[in-house]
Residue frames relative to the residue before (quaternion, step in Angstrom):
aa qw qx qy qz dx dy dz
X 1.0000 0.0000 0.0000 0.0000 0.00 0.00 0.00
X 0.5444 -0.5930 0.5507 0.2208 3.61 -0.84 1.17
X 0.0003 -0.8393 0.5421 -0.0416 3.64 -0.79 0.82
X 0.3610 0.7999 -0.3409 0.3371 3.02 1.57 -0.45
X 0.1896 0.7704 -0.6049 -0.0681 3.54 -1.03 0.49
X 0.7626 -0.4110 0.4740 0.1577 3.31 -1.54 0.93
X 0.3776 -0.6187 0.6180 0.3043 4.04 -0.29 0.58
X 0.1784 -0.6402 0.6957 0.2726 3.73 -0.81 0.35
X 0.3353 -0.6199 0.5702 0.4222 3.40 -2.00 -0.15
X 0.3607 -0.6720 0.6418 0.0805 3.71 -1.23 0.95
X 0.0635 0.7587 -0.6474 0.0344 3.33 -0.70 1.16
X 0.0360 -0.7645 0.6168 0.1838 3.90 -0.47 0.91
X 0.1655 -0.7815 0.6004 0.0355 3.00 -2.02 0.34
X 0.4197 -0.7579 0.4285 0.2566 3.31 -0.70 0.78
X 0.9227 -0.2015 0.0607 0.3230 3.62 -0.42 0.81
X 0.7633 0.0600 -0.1718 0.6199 3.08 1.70 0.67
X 0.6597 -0.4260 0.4772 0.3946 3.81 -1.13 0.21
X 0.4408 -0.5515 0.6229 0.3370 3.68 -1.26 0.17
X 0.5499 -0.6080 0.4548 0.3480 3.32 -1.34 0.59
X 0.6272 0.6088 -0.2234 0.4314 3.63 1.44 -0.26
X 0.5094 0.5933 -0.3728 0.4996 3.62 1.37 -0.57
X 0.0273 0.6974 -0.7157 0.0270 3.60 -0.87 1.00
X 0.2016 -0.8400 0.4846 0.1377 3.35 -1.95 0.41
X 0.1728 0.9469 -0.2177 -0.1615 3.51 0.63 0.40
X 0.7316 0.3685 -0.2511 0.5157 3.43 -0.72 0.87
X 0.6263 -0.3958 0.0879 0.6659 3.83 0.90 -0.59
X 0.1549 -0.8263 0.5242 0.1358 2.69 -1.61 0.39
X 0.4222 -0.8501 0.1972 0.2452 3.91 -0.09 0.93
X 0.3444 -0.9084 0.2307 0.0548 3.90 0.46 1.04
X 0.2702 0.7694 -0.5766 0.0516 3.83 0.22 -0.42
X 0.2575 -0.6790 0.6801 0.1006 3.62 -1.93 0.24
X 0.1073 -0.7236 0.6541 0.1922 2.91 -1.76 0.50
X 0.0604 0.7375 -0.6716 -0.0366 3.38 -0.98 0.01
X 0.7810 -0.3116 0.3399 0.4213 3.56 -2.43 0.16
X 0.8355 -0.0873 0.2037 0.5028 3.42 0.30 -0.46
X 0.5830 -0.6154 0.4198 0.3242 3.52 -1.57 -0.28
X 0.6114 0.5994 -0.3257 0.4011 3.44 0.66 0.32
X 0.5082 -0.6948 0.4539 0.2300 3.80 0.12 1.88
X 0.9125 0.1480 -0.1958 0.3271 3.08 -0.53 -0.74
X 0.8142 0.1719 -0.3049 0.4632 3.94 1.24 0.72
X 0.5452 0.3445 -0.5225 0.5578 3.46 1.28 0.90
X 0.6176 -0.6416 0.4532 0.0385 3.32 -1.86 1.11
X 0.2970 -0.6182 0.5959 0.4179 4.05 -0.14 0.43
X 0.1458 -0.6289 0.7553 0.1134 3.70 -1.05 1.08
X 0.8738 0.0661 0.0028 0.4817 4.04 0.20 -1.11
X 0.1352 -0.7014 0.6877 0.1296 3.48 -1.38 0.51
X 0.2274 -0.6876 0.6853 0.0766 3.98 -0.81 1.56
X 0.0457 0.7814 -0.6214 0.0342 3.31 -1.59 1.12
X 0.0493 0.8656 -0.4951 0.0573 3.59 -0.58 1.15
X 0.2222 -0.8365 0.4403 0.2388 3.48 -0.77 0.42
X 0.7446 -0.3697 0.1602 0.5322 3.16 1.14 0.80
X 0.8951 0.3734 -0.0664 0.2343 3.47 0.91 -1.05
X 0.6678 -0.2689 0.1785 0.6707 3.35 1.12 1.53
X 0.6557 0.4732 -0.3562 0.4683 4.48 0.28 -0.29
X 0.0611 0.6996 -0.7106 -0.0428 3.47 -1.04 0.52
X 0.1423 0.7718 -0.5994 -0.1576 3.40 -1.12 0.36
X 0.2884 -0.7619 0.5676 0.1187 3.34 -1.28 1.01
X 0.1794 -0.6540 0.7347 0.0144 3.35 -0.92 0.51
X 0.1201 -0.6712 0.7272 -0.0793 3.38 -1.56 1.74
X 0.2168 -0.6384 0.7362 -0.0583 3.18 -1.12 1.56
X 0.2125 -0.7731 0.5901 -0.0941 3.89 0.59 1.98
X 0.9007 0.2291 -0.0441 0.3665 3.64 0.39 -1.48
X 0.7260 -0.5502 0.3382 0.2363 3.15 1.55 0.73
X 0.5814 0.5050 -0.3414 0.5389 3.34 1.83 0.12
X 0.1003 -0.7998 0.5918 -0.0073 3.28 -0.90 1.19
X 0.2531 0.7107 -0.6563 0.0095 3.88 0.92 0.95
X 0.2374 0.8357 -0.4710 -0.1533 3.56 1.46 -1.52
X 0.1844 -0.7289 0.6229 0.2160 4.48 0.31 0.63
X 0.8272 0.4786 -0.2196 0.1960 3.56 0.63 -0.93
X 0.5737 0.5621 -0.1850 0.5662 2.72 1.75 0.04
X 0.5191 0.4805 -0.3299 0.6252 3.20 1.63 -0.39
X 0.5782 0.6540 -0.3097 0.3769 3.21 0.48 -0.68
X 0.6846 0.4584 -0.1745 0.5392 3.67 0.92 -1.89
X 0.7484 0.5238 -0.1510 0.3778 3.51 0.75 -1.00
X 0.7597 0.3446 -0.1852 0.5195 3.51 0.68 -0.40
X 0.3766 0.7980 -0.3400 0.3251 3.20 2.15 -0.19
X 0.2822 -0.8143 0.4753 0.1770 4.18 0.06 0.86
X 0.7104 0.2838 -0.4434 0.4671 3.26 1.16 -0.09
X 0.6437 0.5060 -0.4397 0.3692 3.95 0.16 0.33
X 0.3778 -0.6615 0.6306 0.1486 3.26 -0.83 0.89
X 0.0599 -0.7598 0.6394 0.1014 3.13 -0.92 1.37
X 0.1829 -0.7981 0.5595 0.1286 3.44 -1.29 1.13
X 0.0883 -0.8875 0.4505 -0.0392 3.38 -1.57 1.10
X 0.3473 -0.7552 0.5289 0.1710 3.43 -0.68 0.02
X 0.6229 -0.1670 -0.0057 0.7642 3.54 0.44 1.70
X 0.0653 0.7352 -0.6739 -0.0314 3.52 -0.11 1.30
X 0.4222 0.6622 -0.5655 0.2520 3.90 0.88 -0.48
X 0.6665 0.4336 -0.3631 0.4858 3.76 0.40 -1.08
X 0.8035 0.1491 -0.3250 0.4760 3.37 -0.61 -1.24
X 0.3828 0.5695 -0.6536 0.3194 4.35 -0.04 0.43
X 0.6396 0.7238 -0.0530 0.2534 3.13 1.39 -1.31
X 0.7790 0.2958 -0.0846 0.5464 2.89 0.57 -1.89
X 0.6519 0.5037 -0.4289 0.3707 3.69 1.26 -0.10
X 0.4768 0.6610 -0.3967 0.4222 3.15 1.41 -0.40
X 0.7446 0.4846 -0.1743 0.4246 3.50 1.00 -1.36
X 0.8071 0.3377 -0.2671 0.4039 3.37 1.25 -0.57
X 0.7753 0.3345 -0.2143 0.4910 3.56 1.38 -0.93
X 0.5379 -0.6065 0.4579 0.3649 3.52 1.60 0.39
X 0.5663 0.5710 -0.4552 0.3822 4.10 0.82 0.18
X 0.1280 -0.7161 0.6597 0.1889 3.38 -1.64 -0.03
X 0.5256 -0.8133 0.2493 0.0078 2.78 -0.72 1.85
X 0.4092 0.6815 -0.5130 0.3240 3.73 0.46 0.47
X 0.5141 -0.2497 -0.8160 -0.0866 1.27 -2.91 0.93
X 0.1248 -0.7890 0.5833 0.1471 4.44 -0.77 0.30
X 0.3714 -0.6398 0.6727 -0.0077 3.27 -1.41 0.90
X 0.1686 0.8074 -0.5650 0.0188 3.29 -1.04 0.73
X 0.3545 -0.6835 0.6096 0.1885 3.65 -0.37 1.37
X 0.6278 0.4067 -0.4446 0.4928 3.98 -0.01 0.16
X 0.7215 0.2502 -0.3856 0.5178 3.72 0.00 -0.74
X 0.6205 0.3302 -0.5517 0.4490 4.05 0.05 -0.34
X 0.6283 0.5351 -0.4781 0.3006 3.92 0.49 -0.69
X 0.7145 0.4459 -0.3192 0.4344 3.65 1.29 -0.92
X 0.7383 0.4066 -0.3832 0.3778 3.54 1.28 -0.16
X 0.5574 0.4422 -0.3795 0.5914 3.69 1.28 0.11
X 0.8301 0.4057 -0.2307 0.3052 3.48 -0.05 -0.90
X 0.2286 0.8196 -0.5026 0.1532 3.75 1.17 0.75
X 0.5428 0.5977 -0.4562 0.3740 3.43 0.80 0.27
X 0.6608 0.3406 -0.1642 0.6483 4.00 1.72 0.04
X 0.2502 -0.6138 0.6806 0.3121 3.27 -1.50 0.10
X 0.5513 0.6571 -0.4290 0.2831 3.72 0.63 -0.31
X 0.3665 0.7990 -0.4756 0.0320 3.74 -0.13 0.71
X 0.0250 0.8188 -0.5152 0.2520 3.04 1.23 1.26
X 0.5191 -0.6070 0.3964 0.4526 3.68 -1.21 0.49
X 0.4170 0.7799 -0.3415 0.3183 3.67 1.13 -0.49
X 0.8368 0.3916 0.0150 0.3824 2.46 0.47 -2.06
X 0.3059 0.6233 -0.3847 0.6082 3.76 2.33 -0.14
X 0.6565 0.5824 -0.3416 0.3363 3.39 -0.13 -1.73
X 0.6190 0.7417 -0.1652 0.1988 3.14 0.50 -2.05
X 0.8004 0.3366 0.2381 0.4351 2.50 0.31 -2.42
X 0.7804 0.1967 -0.2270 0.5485 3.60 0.59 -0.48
X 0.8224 0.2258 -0.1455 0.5015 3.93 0.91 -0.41
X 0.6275 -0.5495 0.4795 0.2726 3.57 0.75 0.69
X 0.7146 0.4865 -0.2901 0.4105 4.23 0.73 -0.13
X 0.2228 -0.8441 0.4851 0.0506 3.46 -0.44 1.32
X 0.1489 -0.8542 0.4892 0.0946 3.45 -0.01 1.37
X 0.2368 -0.6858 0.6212 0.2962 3.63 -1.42 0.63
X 0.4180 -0.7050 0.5683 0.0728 3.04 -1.73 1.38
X 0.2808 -0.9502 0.1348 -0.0068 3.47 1.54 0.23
X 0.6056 0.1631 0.3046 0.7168 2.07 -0.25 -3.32
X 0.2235 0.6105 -0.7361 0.1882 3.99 0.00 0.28
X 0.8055 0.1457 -0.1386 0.5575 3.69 0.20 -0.82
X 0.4994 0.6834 -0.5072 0.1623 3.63 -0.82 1.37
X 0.5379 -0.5029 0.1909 0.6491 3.60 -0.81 -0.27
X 0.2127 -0.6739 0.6666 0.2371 3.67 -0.76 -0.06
X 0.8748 0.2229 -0.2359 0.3597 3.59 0.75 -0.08
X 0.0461 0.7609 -0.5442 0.3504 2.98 1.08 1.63
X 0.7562 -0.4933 0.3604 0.2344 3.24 -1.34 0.58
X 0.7578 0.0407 0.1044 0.6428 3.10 1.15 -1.32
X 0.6707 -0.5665 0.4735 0.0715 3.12 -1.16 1.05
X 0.0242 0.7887 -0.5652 -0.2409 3.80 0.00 0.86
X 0.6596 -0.3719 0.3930 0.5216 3.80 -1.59 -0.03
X 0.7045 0.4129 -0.4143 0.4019 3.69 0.11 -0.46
X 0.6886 0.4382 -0.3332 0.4720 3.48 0.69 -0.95
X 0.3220 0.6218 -0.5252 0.4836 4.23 1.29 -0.28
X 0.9110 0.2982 -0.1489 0.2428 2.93 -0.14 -1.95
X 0.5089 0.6094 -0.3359 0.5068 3.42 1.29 -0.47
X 0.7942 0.4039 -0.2316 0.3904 3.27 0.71 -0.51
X 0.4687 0.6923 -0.2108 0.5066 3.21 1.69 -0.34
X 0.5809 0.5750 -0.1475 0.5569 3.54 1.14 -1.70
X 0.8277 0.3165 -0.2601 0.3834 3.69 0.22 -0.54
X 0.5699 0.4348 -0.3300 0.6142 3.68 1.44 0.31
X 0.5858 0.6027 -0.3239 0.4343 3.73 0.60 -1.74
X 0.8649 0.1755 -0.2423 0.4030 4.09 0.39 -0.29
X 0.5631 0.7107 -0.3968 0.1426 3.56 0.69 0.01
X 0.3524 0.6791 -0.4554 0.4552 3.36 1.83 0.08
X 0.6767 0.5087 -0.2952 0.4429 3.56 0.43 -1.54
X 0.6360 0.6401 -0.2638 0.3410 3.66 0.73 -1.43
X 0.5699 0.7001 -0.1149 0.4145 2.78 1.36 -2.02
X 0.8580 0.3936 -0.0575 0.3251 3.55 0.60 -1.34
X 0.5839 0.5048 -0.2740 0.5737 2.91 1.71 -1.17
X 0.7420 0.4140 -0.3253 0.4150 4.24 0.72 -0.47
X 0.5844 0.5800 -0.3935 0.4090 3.26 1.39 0.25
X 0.4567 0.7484 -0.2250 0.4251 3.15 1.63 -0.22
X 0.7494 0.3178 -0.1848 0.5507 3.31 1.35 -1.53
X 0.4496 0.6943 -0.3765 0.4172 3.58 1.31 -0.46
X 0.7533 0.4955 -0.1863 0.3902 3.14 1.21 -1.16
X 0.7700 0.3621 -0.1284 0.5094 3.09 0.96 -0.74
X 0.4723 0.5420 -0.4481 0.5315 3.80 1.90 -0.03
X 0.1059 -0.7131 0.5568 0.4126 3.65 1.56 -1.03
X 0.4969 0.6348 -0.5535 0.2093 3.39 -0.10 1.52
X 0.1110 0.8861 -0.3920 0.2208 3.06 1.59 0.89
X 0.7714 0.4686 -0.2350 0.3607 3.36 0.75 -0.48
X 0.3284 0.8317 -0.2181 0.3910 2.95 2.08 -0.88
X 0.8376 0.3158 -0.0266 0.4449 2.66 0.76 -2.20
X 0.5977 0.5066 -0.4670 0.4100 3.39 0.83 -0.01
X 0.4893 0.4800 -0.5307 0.4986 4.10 1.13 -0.80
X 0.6898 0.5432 -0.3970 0.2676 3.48 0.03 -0.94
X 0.6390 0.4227 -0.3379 0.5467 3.39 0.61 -1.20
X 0.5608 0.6874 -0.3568 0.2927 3.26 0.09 -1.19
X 0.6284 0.4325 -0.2283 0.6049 3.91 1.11 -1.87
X 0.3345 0.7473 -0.5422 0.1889 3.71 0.31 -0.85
X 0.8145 0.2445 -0.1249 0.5111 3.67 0.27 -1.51
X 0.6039 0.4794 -0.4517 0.4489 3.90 0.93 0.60
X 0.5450 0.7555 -0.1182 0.3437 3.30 1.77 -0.29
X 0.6025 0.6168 -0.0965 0.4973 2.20 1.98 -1.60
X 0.4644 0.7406 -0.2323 0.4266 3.00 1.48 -1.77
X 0.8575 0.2032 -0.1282 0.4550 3.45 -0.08 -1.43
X 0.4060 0.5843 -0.5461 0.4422 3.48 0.98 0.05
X 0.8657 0.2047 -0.1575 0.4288 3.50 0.05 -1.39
X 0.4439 0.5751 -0.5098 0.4609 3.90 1.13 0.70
X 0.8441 -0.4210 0.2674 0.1966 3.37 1.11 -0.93
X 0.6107 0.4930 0.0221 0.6193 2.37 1.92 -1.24
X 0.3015 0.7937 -0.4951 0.1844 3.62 1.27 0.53
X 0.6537 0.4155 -0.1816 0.6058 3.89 1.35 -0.77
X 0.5619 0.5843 -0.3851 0.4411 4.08 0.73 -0.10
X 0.0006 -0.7165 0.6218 0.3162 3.40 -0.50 0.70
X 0.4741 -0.5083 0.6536 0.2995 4.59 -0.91 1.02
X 0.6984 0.4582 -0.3874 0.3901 3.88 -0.05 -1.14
X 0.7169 0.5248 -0.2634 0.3758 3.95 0.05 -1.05
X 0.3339 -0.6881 0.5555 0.3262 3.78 -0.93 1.23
């Protein structure tokens, strides 16, 4: 299996997108923040890739979230935004930039509806398995809102946007042919009502159960 991987290019930014950075058609998304818990860890970074070897990251150091351009990319209806556990970061953008994400892609829920033959549907384990590329999970646990940005934490962040086009394509394939294509679109579709109740409260409640 080919493991090799291509340097990517890493562009950081300070609290917002250039006015020059366009996206068209979809565009592929991930977050960091202090931790996992909505309503007391902060968005520290927002990763953005169109598919093609580029990652940009954007660091929100001081806690300012005006960023227009990024609101702008995000709330955009024509761009499919793709993710990996979009429930959270649907979320934490909702909570921090005040948007509502849609149309949204997620390479985890098509992985749990095609890929019943595994519990593993980490992005890792995607990478792995459908493209030959062994990501390090490293920085999974660091500061993300440090001042500066180390190389590992660049790249670590980079790695989790830089493949979801490919990801994207190769699970549309089995969707297609599991015919569960629609499935996945109601799903994606709820994504930003999820969010909703995530950050109302109701993130641990299943509403659906008598």
């Amino acid at each position: 299996m080919n493991t090799r991987q291509n340097a990517p290019t890493i562009h950081v930014h300070q609290g917002d997108l250039p006015d020059n950075i366009q996206f068209t058609g979809s565009v592929a998304i991930d977050t960091e923040t202090q931790g996992l818990i909505l309503q007391r860890d902060r968005l520290c970074v927002i990763q953005l890739s169109a598919g093609d070897g580029v990652a940009h990251l954007v660091q929100f150091p001081n806690a300012d979230y005006d960023a227009p351009n990024l609101r702008r990319i995000i709330s955009d209806t024509s761009l499919t935004k793709i993710f990996h556990f979009a429930r959270f970061d649907v979320a934490i953008l909702r909570r921090y930039l005040g948007v509502i994400c849609s149309p949204v892609y997620c390479t985890k829920i098509a992985s749990k509806l095609v890929r019943t033959y595994t519990d593993k549907h980490g992005l890792k384990d995607l990478c792995h398995e459908f493209l030959g590329v062994d990501l390090s999970k490293a920085q999974q646990s660091s500061d993300w809102a440090a001042s500066d940005l180390s190389p590992d934490q660049q790249a670590y962040a980079a790695n989790d946007v830089l493949y979801l086009h490919r990801l994207m394509d190769r699970l549309e394939v089995i969707l297609e042919r599991e015919k569960r294509q629609e499935l996945a679109a109601a799903c994606f579709a709820f994504l930003p009502v999820r969010a909703e109740l995530d950050i109302a409260g109701w993130a641990d409640v299943d509403i659906f159960h008598h």
